[in-house]
C-alpha positions as CSV (number, residue, x, y, z in Angstrom):
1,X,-14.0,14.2,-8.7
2,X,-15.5,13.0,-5.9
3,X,-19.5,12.6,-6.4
4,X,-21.8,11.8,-3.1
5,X,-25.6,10.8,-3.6
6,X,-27.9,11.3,-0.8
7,X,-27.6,7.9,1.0
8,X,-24.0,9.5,1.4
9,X,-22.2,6.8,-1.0
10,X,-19.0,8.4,-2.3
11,X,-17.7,7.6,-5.6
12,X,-13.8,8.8,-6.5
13,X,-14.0,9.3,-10.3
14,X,-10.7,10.5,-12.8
15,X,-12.5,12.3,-14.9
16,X,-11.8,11.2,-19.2
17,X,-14.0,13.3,-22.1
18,X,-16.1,10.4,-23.1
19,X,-16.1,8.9,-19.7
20,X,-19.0,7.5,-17.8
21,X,-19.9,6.4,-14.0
22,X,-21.9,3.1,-14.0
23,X,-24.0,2.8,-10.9
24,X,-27.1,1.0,-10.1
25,X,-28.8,4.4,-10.0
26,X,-28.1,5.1,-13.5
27,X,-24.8,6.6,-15.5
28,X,-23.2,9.9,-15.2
29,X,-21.7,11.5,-17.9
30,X,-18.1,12.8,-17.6
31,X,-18.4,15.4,-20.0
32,X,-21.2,16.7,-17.5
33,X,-18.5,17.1,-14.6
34,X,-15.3,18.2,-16.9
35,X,-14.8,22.0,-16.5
36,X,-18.3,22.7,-14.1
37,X,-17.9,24.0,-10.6
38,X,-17.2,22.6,-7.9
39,X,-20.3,21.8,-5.6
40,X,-22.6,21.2,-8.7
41,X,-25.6,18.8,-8.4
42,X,-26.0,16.1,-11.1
43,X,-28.4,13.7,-12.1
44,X,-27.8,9.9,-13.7
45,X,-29.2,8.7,-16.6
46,X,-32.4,7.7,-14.1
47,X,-32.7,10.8,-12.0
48,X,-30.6,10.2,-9.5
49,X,-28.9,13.7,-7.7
50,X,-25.2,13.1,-6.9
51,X,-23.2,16.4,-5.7
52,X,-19.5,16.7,-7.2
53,X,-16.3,18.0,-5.5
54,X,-13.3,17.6,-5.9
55,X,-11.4,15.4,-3.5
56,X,-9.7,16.9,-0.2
57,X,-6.4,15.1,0.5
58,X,-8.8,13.3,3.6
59,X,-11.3,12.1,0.5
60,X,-8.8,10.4,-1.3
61,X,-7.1,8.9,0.7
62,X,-10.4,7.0,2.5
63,X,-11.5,6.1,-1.6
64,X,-8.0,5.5,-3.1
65,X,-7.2,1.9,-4.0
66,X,-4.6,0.7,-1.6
67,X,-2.7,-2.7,-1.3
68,X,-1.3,-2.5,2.6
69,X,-3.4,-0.8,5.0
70,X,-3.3,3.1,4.9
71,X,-2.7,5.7,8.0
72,X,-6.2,7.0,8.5
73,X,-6.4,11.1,8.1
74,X,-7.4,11.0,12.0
75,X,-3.5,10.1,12.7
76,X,-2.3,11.8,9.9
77,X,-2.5,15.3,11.0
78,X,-1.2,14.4,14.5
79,X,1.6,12.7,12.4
80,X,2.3,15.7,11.2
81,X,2.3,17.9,14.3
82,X,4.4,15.6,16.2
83,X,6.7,15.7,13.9
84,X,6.9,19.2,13.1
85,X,6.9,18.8,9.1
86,X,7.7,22.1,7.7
87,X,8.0,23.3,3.8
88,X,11.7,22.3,2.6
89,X,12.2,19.2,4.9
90,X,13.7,16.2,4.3
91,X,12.2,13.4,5.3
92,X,12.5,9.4,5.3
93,X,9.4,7.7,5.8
94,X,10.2,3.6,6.1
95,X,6.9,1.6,5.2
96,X,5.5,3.4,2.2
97,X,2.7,1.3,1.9
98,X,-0.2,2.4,-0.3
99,X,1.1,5.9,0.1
100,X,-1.8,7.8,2.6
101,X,1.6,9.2,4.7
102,X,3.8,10.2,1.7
103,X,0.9,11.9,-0.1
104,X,0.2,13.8,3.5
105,X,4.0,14.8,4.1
106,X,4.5,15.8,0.8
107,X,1.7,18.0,0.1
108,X,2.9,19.7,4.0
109,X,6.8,19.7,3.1
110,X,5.9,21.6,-0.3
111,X,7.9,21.6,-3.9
112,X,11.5,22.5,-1.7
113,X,11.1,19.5,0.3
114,X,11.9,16.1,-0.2
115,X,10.6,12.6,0.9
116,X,12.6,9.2,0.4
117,X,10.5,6.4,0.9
118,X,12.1,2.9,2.0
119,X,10.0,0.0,1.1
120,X,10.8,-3.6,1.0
121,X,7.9,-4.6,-1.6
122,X,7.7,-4.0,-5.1
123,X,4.1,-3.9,-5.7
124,X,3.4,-1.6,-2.9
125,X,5.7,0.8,-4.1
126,X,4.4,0.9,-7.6
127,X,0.7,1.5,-5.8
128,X,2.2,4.3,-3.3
129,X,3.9,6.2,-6.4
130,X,0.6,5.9,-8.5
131,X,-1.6,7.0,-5.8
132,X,0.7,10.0,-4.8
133,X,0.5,11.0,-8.5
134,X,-3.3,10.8,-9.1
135,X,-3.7,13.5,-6.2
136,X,-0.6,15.1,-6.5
137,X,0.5,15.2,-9.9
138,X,4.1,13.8,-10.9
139,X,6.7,16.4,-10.4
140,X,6.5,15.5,-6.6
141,X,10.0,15.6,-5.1
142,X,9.8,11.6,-4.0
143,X,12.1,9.0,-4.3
144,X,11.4,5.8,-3.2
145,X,13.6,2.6,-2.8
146,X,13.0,-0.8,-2.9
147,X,14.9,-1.9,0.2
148,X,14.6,-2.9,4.3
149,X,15.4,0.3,6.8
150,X,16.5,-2.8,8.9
151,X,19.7,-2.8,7.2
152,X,20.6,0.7,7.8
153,X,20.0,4.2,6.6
154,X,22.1,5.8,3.8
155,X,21.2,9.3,3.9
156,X,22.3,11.8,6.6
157,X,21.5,15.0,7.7
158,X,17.9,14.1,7.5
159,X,15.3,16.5,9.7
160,X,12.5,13.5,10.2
161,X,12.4,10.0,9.5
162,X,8.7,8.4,10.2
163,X,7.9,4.8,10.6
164,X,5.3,2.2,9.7
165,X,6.6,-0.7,10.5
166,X,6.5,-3.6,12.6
167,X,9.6,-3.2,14.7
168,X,11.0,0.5,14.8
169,X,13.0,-0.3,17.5
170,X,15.1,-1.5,15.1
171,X,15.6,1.1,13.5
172,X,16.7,3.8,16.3
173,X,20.8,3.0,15.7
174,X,20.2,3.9,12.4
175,X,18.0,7.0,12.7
176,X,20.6,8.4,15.4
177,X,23.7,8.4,12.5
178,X,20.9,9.8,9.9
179,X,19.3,12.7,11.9
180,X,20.6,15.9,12.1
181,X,20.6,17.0,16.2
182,X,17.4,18.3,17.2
183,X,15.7,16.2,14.1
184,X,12.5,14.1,15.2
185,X,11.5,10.2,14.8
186,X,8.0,9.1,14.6
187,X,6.7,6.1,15.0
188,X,3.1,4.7,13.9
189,X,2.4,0.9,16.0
190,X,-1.1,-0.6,16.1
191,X,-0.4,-1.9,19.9
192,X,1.3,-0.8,23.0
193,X,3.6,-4.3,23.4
194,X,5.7,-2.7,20.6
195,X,4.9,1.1,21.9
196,X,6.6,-0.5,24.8
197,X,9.4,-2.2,23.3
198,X,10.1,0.9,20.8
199,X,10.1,3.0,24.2
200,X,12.8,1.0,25.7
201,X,14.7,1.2,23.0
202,X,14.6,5.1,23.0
203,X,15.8,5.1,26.5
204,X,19.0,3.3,26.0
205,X,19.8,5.9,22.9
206,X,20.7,9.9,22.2
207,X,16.3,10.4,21.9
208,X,14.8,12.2,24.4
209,X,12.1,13.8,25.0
210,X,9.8,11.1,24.2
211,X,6.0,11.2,24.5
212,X,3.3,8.3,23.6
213,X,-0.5,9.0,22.8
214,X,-3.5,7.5,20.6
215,X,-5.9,9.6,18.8
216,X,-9.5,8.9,18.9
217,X,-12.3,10.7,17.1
218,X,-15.9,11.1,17.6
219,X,-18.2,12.7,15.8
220,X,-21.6,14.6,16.7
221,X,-25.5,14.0,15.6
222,X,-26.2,17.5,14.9
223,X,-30.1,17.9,13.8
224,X,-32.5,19.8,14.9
225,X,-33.1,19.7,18.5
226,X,-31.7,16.5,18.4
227,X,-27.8,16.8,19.5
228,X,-25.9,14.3,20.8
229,X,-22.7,11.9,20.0
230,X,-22.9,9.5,17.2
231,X,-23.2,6.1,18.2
232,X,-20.3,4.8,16.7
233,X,-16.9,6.5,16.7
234,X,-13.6,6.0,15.4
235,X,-11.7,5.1,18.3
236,X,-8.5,2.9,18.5
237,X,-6.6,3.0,15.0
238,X,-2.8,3.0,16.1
239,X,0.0,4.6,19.0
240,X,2.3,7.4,18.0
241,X,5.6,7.5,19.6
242,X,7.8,10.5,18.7
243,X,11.3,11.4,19.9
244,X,13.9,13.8,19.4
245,X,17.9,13.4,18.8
246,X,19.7,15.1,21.2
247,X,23.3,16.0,21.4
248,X,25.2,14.2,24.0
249,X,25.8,16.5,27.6
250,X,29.3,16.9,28.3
């Protein structure tokens, strides 16, 4: 559950009979949260109100524990689009991480799909697989392996392979022999040196139709008569680069 209190503080709880939630404004009960509806107002052991939900995908992924640093759900979506993720793909995703992008793909790709995860350290695949099974459950179709897409690809026929990492460009030889025509590579880069150098790559290979973009989000002060941007918006995160395999013109 995810409980908010009215200074907006969020709280992601896994909810255990017996349970409680210590916080400085008293302690929650579990057994108050397990089996009541959603949107529920609660009070701590001192009065505090806190409002429980459960987590959107968005939610959990800003509150899950993480080792590396996670995609943000303002790039995921686009992620998503640009890569045209559809129910039954297959997908590689190189870079696992604390698994923000896996939970995202595989919750879009659905129970016919599949996602094979490369990732070259240990502890942050254990962390991606338990945080793709607290929100998802663990008869995901996921497979991930301990080892460096630098060295090649072993799968074929794959529809997307997805990249955060520091030097796709690296990787474009091997995503050519692993793609299926018409399949898409997407790239995720915090700054436009390696945009540029990824690009360049892409050139000199069977990709085309390449396109570059950032996504930045602002939100609105909405109350009352009083409308107008927030102050502070979430503006540079990272570049997306995506590209699709074409077949060779005679």
């Amino acid at each position: 559950m995810l409980l908010t209190d009215v200074k907006r503080r969020r709280h992601l709880v896994t909810l255990a009979v017996g349970g409680e939630l210590h916080l400085h404004t008293g302690v929650v009960k579990h057994d108050d949260l397990i089996g009541a509806n959603e949107g529920i107002t609660v009070r701590s052991s001192k009065g505090a109100r806190l409002v429980a939900v459960r987590p959107t995908l968005s939610d959990y992924i800003l509150e899950m524990p993480r080792g590396a640093q996670v995609i943000y759900p303002k790039d995921l979506g686009p992620i998503l689009m640009l890569g045209d993720v559809f129910p039954g793909a297959t997908v590689l995703e190189s870079g696992v991480g604390s698994g923000a992008l896996t939970t995202t793909l595989l919750r879009a790709l659905g129970p016919t799909g599949r996602v094979i995860g490369y990732e070259i350290r240990d502890d942050f695949a254990d962390r991606a697989r338990r945080n793709v099974e607290g929100f998802l459950g663990e008869d995901v179709p996921l497979e991930i392996h301990v080892r460096d897409v630098y060295d090649g690809i072993d799968e074929n026929g794959l529809d997307r392979v997805i990249l955060d990492l520091p030097e796709p460009w690296r990787v474009v030889k091997h995503a050519e022999s692993s793609l299926r025509p018409g399949g898409i590579l997407v790239a995720y880069l915090p700054t436009i040196g390696q945009v540029a150098r990824l690009r360049e790559e892409l050139e000199e290979s069977a990709f085309g139709m390449e396109q570059s973009l950032e996504v930045l989000h602002r939100t609105w002060h909405v109350e009352g008569q009083s409308v107008r941007p927030d102050h502070r918006m979430v503006a540079h995160t990272g570049f997306l680069t995506s590209a699709r395999l074409l077949v060779p013109s005679g």
